[in-house]
C-alpha positions as CSV (number, residue, x, y, z in Angstrom):
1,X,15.0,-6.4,-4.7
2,X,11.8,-8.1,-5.5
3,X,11.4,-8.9,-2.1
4,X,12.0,-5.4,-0.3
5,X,8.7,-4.3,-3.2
6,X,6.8,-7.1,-1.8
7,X,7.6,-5.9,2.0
8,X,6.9,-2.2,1.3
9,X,3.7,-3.1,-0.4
10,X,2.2,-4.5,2.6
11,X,3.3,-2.0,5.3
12,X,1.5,0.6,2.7
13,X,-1.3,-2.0,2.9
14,X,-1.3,-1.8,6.6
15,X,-0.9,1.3,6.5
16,X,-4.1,1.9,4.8
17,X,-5.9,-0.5,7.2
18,X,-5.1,1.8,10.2
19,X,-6.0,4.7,8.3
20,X,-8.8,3.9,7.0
21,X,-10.3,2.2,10.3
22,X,-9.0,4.4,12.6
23,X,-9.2,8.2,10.7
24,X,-11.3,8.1,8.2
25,X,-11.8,11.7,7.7
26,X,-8.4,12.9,8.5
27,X,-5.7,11.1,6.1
28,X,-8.4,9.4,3.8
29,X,-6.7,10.8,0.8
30,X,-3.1,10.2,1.9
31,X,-4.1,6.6,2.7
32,X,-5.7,6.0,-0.4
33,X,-2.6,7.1,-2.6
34,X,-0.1,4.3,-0.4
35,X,-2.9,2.4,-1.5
36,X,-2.6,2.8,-5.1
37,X,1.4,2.4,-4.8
38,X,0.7,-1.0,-2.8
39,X,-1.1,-2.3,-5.5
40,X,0.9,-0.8,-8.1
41,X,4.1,-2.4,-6.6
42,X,2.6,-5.9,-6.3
43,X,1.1,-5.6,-9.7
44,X,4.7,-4.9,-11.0
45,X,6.0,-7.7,-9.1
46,X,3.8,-10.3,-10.4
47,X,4.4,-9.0,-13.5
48,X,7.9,-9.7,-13.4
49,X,7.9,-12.8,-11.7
C-alpha cells in the first residue's frame, strides 16, 4: 500500500511539472492542488515509515 502512495505521489508531481511548464495560466490552480496531495502523501509516508 505504501508503495502505490509513493507511486501516485510522483505522477501528481509530474503532473505538476507539465502543468506548470507547459500551461501556466490554464490549470495553474488544478496543478497546484495535485501538488499539495503529492506532498501530503509523501509526508504521510515518511511519517509512517
Amino acid at each position: 500500500m505504501g508503495n502505490l502512495l509513493y507511486i501516485i505521489a510522483v505522477i501528481l508531481v509530474i503532473f505538476w511539472l507539465i502543468g506548470f511548464l507547459g500551461f501556466p495560466d490554464a490549470v495553474g490552480g488544478l496543478i497546484h492542488i495535485l501538488l499539495v496531495i503529492a506532498v501530503i502523501m509523501v509526508l504521510l509516508r515518511l511519517i509512517r515509515g
